[in-house]
N, CA and C of each residue as an Amber inpcrd file, in Angstrom:
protein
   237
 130.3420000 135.0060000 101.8250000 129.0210000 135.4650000 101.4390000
 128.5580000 136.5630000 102.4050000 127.8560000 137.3820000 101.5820000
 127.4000000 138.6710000 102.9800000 125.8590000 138.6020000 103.0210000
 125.1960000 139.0440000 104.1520000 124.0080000 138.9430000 104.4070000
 123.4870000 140.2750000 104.8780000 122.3060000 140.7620000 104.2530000
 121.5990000 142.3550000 103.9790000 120.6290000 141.6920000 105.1950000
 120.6360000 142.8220000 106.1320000 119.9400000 142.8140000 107.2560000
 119.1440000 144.3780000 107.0530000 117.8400000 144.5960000 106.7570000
 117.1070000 145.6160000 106.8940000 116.4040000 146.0550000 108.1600000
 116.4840000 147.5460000 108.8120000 116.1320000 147.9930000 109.7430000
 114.8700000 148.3800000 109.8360000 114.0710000 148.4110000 111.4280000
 112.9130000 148.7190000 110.6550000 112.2540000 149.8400000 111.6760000
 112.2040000 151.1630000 111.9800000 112.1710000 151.6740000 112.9610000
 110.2330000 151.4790000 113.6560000 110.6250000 151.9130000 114.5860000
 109.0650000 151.5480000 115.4200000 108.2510000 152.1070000 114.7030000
 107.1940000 151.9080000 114.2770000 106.1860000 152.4740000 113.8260000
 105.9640000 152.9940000 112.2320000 107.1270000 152.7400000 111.9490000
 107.3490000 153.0100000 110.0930000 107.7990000 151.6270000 109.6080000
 107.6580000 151.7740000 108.0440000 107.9590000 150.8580000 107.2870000
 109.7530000 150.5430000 107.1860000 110.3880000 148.9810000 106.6460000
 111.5430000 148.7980000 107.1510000 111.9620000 149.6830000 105.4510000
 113.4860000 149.9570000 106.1000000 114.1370000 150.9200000 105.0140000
 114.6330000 149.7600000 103.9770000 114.1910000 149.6910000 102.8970000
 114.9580000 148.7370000 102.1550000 115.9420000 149.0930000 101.1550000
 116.0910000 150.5240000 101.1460000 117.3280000 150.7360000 100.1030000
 118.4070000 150.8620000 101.1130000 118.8710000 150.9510000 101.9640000
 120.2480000 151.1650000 102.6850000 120.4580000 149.9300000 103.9120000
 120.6230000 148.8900000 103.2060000 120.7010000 147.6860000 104.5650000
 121.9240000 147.5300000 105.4560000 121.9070000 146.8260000 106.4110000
 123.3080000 146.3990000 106.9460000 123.9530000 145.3730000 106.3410000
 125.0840000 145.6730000 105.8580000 125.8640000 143.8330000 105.2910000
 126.6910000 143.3570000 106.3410000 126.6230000 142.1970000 106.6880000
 127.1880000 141.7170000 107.6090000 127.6720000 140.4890000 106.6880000
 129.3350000 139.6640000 107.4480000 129.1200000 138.7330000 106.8190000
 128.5590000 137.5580000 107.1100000 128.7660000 136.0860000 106.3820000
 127.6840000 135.0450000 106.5670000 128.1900000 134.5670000 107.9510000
 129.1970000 134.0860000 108.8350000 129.5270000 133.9840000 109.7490000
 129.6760000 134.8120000 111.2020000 129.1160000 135.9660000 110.5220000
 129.2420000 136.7330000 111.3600000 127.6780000 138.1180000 111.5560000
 126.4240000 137.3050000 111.4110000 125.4100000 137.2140000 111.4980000
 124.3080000 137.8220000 112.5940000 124.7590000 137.8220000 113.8200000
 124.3110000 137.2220000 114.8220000 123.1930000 139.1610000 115.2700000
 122.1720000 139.3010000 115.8960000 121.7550000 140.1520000 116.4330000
 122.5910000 140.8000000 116.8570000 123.3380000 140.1750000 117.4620000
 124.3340000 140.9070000 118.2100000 125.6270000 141.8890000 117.8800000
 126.2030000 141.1310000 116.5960000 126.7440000 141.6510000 115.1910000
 126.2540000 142.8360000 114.7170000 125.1070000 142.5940000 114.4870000
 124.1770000 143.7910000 113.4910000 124.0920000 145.1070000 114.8880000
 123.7850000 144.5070000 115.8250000 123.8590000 146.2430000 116.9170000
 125.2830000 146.8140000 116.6980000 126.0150000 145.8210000 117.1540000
 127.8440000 146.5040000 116.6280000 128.0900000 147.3500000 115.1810000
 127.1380000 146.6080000 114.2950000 127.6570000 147.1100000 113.6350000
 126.8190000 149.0060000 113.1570000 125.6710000 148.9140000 114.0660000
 124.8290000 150.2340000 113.5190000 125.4140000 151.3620000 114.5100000
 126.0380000 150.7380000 115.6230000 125.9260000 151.8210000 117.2350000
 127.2530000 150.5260000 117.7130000 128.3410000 151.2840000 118.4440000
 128.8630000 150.3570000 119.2070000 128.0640000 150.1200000 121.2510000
 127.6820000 151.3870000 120.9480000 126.5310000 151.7510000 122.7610000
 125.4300000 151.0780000 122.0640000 124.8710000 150.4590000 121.5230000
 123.4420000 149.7770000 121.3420000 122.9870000 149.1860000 121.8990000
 124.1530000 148.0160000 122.4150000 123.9470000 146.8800000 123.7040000
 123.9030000 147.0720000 124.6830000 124.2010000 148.0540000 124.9670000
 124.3440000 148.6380000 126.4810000 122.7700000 148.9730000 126.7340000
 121.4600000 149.2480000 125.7320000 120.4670000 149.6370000 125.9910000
 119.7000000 148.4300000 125.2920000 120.3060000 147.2710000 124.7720000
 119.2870000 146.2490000 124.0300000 118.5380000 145.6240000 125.0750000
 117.2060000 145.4240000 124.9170000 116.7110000 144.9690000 125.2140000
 115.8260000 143.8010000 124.9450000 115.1500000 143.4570000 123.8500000
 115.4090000 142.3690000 122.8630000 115.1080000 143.0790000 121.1690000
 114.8160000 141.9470000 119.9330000 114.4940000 142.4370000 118.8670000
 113.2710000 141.9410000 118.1060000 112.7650000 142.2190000 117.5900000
 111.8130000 141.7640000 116.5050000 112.4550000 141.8880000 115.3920000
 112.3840000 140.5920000 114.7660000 112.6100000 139.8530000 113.5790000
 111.7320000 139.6620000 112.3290000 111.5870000 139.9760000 111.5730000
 110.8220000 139.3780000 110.6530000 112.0120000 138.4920000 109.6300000
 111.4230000 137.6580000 108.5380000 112.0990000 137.1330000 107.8390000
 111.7800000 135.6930000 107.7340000 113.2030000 134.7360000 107.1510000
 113.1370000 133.4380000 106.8970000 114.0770000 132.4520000 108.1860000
 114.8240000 133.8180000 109.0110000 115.3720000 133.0800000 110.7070000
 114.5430000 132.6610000 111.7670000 112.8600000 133.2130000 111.6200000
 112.2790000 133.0340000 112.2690000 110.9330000 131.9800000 112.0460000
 110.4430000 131.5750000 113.2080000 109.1760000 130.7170000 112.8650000
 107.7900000 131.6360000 112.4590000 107.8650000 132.6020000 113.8060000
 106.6800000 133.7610000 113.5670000 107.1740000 134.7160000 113.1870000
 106.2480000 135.9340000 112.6770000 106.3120000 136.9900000 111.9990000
 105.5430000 138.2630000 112.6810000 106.1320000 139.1570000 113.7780000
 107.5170000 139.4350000 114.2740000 107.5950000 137.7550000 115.3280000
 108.9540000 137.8320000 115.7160000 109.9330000 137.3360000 116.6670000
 110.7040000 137.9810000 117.0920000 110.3650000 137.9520000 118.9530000
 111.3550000 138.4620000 119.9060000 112.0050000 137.5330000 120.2860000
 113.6020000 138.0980000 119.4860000 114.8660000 137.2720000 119.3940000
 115.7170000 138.0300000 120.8990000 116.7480000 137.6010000 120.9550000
 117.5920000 137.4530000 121.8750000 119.0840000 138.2960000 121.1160000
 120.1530000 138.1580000 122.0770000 121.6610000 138.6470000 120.7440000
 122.1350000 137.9100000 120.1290000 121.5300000 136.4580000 120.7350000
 122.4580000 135.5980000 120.3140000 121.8730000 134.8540000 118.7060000
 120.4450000 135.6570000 118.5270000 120.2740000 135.2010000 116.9620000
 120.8050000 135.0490000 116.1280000 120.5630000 133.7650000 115.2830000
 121.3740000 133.9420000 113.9600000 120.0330000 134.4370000 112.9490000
 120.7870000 136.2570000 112.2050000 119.6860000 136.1380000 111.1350000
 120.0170000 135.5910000 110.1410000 119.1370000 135.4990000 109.0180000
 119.9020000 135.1320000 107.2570000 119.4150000 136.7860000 106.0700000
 119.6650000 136.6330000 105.4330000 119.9440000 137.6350000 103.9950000
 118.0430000 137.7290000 103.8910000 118.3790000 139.3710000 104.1050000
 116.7890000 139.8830000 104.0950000 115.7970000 139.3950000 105.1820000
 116.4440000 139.4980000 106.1550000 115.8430000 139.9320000 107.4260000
 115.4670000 141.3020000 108.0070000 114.1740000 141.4610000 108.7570000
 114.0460000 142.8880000 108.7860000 114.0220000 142.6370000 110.3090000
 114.8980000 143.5040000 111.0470000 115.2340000 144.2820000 112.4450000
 114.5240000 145.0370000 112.9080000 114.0760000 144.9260000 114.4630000
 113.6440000 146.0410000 115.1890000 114.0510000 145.6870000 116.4550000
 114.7810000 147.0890000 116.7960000 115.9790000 146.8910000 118.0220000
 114.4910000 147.5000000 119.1010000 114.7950000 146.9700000 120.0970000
 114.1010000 147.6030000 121.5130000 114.6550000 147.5890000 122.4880000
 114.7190000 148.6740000 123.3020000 115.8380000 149.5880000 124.1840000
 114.9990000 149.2700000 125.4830000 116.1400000 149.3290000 125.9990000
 115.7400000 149.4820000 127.6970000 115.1010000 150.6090000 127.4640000
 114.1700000 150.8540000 129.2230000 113.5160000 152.2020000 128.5310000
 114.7280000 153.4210000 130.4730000
């Protein structure tokens, strides 16, 4: 099964026609930076989450999140 992870850049609305597919096992915050940028992690700093992985709406997640299908992302960088 694959899971659509939507991005959502700072200050704009999340892009919902071009998502990330990741698959179901292979999920994780940490996944989804690999898969947009392989240097992403090197500047992650944590993420905001929206969706059905989280309790609140945003959530500053960690890498080690698991998201699910139609989750919306916001990466934040070291500065």
């Amino acid at each position: 099964m694959l899971v659509r992870i939507y991005t959502k850049p700072k200050g704009q609305l999340p892009d919902y026609d071009s998502p990330v597919v990741l698959k179901s096992g292979a999920s994780s915050v940490e996944d989804f930076c690999n898969k947009i940028h392989r240097n992403l992690l090197k500047e992650f700093k944590y993420a905001l989450v929206w969706g059905s992985s989280v309790k609140h709406q945003p959530q500053v997640v960690g890498r080690e999140h698991l998201l699910n299908d139609e989750d919306v992302v916001q990466i934040v960088k070291k500065v």
